[in-house]
N, CA, C and O atoms as a Maestro MAE file, in Angstrom:
{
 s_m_m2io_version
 :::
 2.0.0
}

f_m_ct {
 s_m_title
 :::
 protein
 m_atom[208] {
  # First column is atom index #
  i_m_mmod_type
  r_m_x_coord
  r_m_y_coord
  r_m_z_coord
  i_m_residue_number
  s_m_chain_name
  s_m_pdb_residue_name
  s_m_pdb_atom_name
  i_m_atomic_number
  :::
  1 25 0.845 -1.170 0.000 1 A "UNK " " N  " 7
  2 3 0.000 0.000 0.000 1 A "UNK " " CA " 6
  3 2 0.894 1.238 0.000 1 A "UNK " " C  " 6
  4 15 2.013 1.322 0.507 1 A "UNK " " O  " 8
  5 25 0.287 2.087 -0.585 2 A "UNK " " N  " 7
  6 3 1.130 3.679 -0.867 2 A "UNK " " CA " 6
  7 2 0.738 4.500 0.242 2 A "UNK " " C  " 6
  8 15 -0.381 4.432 0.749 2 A "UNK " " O  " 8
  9 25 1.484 5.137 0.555 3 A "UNK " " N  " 7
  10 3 0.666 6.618 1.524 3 A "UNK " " CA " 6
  11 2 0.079 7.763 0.006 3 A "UNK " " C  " 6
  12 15 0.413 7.820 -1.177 3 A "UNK " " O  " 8
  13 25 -0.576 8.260 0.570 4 A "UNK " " N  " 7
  14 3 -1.650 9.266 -0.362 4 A "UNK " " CA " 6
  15 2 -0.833 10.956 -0.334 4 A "UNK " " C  " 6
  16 15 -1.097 11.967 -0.984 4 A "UNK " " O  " 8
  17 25 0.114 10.718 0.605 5 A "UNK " " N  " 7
  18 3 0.440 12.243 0.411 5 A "UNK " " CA " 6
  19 2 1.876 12.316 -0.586 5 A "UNK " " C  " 6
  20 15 1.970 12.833 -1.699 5 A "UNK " " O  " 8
  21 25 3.042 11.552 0.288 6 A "UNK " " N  " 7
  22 3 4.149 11.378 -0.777 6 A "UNK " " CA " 6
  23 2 4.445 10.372 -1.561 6 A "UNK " " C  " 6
  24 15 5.548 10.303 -2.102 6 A "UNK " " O  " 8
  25 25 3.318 9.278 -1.761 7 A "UNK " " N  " 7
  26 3 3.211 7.928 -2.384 7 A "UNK " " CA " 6
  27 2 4.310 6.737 -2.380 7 A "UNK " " C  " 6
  28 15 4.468 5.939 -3.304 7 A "UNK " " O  " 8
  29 25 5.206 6.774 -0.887 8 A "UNK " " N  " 7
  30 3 6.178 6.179 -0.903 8 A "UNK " " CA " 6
  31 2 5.541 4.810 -0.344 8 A "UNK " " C  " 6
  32 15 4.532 4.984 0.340 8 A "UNK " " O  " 8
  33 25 5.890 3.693 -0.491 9 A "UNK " " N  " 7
  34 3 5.351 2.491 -0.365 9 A "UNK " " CA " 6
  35 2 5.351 2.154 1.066 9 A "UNK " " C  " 6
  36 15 6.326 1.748 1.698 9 A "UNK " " O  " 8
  37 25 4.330 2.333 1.456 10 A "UNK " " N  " 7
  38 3 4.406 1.570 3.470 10 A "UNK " " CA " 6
  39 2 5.084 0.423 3.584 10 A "UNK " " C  " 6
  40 15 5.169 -0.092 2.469 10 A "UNK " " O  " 8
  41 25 5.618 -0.232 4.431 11 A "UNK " " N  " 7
  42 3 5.673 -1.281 5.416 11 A "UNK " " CA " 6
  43 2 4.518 -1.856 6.250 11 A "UNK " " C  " 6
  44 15 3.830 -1.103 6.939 11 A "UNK " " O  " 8
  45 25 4.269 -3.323 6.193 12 A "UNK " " N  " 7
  46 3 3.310 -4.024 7.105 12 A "UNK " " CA " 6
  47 2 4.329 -4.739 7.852 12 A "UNK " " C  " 6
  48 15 5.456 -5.101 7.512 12 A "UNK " " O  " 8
  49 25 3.524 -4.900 9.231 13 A "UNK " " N  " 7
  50 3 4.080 -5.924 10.284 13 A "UNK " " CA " 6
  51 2 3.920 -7.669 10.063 13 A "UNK " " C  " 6
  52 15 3.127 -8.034 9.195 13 A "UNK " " O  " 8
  53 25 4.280 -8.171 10.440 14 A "UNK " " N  " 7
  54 3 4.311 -9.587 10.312 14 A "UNK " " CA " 6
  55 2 2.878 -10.109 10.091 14 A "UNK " " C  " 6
  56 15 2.685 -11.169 9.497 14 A "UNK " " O  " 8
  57 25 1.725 -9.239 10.648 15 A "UNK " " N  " 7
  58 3 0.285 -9.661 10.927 15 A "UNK " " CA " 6
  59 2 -0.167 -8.282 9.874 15 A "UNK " " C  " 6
  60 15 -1.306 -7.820 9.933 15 A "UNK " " O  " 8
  61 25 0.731 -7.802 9.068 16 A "UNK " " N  " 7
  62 3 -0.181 -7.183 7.822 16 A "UNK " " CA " 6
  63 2 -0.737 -5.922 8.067 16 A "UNK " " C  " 6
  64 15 -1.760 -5.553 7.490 16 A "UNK " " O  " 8
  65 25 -0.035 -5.123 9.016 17 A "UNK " " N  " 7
  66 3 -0.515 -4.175 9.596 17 A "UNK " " CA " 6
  67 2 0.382 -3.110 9.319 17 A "UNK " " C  " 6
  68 15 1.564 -3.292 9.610 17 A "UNK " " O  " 8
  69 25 -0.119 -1.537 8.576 18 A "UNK " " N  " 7
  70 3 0.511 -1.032 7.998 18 A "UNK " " CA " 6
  71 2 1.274 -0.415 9.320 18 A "UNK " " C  " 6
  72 15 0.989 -0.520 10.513 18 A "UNK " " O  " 8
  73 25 2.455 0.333 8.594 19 A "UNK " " N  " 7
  74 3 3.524 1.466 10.053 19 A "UNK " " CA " 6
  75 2 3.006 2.495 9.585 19 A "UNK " " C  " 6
  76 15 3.693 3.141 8.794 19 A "UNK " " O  " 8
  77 25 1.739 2.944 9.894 20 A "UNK " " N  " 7
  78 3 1.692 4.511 9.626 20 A "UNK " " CA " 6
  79 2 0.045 4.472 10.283 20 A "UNK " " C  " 6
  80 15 0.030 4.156 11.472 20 A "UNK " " O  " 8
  81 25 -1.024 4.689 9.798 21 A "UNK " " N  " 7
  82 3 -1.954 4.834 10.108 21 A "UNK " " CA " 6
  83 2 -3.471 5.696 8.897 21 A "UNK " " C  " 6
  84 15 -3.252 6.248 7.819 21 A "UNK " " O  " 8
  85 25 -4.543 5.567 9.410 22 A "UNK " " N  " 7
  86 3 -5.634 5.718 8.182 22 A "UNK " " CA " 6
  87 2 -6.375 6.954 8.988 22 A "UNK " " C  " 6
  88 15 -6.876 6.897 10.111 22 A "UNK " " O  " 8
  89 25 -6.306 8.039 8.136 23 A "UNK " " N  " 7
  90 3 -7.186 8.696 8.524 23 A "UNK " " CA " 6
  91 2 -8.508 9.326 7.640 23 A "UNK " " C  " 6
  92 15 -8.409 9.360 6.414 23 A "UNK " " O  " 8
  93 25 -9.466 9.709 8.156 24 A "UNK " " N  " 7
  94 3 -11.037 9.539 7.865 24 A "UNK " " CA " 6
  95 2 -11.216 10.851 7.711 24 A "UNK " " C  " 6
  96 15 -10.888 11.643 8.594 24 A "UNK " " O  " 8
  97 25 -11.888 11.317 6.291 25 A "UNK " " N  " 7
  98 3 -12.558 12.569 5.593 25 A "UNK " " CA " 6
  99 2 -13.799 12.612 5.956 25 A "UNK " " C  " 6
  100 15 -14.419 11.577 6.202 25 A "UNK " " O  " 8
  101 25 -14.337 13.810 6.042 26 A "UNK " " N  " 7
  102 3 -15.829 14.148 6.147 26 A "UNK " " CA " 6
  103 2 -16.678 13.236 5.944 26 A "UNK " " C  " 6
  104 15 -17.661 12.916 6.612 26 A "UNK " " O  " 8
  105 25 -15.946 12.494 4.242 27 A "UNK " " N  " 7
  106 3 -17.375 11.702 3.638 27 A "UNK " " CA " 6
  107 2 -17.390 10.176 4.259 27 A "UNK " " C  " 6
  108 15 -18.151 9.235 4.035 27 A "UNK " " O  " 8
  109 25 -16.271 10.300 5.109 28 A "UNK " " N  " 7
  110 3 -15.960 8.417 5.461 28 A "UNK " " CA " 6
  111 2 -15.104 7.942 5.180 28 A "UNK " " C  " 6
  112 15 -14.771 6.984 5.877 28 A "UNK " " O  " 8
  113 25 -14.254 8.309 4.030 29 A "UNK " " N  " 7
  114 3 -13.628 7.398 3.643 29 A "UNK " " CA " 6
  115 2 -11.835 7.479 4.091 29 A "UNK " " C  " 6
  116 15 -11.152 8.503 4.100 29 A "UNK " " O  " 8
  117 25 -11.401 6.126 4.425 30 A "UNK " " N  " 7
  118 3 -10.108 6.144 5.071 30 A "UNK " " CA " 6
  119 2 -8.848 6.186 3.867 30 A "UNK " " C  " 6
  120 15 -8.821 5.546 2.816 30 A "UNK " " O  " 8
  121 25 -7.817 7.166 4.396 31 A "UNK " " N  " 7
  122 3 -6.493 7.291 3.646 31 A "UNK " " CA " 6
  123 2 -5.743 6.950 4.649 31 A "UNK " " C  " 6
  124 15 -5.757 7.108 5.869 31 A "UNK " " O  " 8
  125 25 -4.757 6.200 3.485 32 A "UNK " " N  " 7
  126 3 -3.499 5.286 4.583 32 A "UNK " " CA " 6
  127 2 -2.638 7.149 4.202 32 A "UNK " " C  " 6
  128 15 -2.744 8.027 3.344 32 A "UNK " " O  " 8
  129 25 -1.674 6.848 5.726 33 A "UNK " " N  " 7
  130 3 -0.766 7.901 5.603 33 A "UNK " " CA " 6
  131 2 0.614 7.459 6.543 33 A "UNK " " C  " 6
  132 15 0.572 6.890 7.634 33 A "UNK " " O  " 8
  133 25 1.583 7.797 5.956 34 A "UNK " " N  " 7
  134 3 2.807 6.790 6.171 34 A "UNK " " CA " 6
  135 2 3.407 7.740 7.391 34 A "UNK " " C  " 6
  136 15 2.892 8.808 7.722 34 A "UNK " " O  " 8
  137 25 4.625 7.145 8.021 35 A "UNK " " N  " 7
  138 3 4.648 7.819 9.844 35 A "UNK " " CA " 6
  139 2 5.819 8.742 9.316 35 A "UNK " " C  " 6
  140 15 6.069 9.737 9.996 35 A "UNK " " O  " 8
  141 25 6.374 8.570 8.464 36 A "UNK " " N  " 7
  142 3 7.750 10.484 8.361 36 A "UNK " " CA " 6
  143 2 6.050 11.471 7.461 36 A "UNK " " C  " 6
  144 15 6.292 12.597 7.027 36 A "UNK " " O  " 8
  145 25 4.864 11.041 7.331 37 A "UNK " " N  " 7
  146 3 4.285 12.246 6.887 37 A "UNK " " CA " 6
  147 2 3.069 12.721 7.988 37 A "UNK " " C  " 6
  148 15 2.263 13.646 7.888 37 A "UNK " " O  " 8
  149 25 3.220 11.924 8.855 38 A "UNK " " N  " 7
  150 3 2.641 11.922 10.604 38 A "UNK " " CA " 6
  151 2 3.494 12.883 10.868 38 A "UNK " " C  " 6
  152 15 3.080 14.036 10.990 38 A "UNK " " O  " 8
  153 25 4.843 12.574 11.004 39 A "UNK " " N  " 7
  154 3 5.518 13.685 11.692 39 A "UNK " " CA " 6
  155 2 5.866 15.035 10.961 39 A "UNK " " C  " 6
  156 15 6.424 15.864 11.679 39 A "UNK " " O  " 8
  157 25 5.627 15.401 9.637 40 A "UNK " " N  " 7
  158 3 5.680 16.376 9.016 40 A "UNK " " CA " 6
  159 2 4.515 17.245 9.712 40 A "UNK " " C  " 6
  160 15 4.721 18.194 10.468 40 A "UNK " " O  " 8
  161 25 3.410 16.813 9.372 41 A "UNK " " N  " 7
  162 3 1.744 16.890 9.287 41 A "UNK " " CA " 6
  163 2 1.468 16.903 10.803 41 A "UNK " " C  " 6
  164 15 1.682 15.783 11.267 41 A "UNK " " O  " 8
  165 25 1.173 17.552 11.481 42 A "UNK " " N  " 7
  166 3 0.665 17.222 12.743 42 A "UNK " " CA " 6
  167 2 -0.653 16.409 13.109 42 A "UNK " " C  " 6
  168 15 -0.815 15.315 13.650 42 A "UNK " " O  " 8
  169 25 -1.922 17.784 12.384 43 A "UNK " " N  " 7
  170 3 -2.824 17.846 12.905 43 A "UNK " " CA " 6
  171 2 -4.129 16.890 11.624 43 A "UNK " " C  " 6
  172 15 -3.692 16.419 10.574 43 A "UNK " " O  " 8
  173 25 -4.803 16.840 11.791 44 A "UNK " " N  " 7
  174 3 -5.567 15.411 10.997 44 A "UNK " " CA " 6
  175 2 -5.974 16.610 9.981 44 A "UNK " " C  " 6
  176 15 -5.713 16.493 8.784 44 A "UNK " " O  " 8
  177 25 -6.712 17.932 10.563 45 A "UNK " " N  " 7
  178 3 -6.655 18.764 9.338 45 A "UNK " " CA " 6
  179 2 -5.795 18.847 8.150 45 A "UNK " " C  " 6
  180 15 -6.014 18.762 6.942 45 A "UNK " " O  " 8
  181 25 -4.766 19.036 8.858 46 A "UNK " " N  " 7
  182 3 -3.273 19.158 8.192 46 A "UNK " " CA " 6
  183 2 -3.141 18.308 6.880 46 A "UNK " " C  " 6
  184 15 -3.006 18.825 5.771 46 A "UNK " " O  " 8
  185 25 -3.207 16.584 7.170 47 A "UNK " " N  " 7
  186 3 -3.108 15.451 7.109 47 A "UNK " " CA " 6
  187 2 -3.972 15.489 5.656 47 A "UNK " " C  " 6
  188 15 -3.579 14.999 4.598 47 A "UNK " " O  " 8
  189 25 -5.388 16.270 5.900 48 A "UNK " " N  " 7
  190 3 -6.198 15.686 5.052 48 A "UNK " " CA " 6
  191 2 -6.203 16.694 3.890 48 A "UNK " " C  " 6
  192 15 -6.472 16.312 2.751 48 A "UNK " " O  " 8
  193 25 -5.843 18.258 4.222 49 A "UNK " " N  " 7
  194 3 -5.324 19.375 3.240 49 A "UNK " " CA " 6
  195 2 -4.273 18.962 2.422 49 A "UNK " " C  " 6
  196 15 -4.209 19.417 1.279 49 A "UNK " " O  " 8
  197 25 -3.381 18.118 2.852 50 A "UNK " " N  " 7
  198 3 -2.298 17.384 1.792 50 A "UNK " " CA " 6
  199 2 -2.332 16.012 0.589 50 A "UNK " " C  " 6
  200 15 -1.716 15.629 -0.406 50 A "UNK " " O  " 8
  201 25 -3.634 15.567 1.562 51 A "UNK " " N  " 7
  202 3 -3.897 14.437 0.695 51 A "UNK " " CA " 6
  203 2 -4.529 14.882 -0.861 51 A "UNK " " C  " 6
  204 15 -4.258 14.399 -1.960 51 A "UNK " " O  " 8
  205 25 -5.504 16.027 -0.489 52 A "UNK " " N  " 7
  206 3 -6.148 16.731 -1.913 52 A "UNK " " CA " 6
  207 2 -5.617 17.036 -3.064 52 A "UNK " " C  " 6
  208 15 -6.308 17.545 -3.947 52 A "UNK " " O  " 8
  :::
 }
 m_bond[207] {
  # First column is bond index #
  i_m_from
  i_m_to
  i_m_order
  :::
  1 1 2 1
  2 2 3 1
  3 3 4 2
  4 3 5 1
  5 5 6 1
  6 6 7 1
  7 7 8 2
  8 7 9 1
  9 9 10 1
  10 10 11 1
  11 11 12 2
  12 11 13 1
  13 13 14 1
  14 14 15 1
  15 15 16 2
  16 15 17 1
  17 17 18 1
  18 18 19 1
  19 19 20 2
  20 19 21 1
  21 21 22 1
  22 22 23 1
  23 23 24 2
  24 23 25 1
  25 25 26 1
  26 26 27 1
  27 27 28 2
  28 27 29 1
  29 29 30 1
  30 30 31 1
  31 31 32 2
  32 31 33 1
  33 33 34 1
  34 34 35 1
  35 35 36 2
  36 35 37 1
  37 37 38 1
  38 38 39 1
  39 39 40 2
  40 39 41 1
  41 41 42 1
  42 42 43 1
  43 43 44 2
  44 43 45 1
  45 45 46 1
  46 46 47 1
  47 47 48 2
  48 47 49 1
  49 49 50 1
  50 50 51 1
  51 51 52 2
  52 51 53 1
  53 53 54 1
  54 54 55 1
  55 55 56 2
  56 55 57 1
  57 57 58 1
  58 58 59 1
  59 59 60 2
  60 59 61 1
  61 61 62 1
  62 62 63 1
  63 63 64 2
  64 63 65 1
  65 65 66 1
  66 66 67 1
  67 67 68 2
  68 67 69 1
  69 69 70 1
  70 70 71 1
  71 71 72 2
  72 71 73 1
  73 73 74 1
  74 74 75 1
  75 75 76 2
  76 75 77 1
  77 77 78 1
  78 78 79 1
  79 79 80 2
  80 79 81 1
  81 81 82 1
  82 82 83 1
  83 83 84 2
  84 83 85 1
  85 85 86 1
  86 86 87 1
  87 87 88 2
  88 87 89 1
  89 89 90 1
  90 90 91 1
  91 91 92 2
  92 91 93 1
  93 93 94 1
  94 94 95 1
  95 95 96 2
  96 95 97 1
  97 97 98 1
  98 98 99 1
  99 99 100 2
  100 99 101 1
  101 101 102 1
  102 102 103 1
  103 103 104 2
  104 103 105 1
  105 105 106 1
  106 106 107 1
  107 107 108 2
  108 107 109 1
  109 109 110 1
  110 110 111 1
  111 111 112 2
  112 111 113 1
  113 113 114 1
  114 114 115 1
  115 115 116 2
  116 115 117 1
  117 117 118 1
  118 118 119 1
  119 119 120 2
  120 119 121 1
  121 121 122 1
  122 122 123 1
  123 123 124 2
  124 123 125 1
  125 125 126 1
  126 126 127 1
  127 127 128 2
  128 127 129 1
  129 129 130 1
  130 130 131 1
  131 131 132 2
  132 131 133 1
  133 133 134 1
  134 134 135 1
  135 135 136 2
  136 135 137 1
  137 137 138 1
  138 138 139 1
  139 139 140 2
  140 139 141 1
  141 141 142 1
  142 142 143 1
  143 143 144 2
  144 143 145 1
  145 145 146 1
  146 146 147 1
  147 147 148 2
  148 147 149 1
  149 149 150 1
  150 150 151 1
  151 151 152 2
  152 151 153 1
  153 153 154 1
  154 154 155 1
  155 155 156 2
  156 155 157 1
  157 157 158 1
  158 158 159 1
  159 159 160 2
  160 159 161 1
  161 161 162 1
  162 162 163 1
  163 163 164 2
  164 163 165 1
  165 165 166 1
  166 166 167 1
  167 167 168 2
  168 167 169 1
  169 169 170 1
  170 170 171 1
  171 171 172 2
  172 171 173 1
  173 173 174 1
  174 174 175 1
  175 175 176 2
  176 175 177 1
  177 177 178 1
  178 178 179 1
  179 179 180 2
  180 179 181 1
  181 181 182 1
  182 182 183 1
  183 183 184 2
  184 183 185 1
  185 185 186 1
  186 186 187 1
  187 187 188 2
  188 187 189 1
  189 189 190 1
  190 190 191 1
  191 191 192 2
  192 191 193 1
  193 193 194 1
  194 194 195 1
  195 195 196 2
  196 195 197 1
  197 197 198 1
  198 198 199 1
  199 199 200 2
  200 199 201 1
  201 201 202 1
  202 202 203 1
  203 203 204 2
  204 203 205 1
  205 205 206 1
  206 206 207 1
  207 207 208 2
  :::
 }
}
């Protein structure tokens, strides 16, 4: 799976579980977002102004 902001390819854990985390737009729907663009990005606003 890609992250949606700098499209660099995630990592899963042994049980398939991405290193970064999904966060949720107005309409519902979840974007994977990878953890160096967690720490760029603070705030989920932030997060979701970059994904656009």
């Amino acid at each position: 799976m890609r992250c949606e902001i700098c499209r660099k390819n995630m990592t899963e854990t042994f049980l398939k579980k991405l290193n970064g985390t999904y966060v949720k737009d107005e309409k519902g729907k979840l974007h994977a977002v990878c953890f160096e663009c967690q720490k760029k990005f603070n705030s989920r606003e932030e997060l979701l102004k970059n994904i656009r």
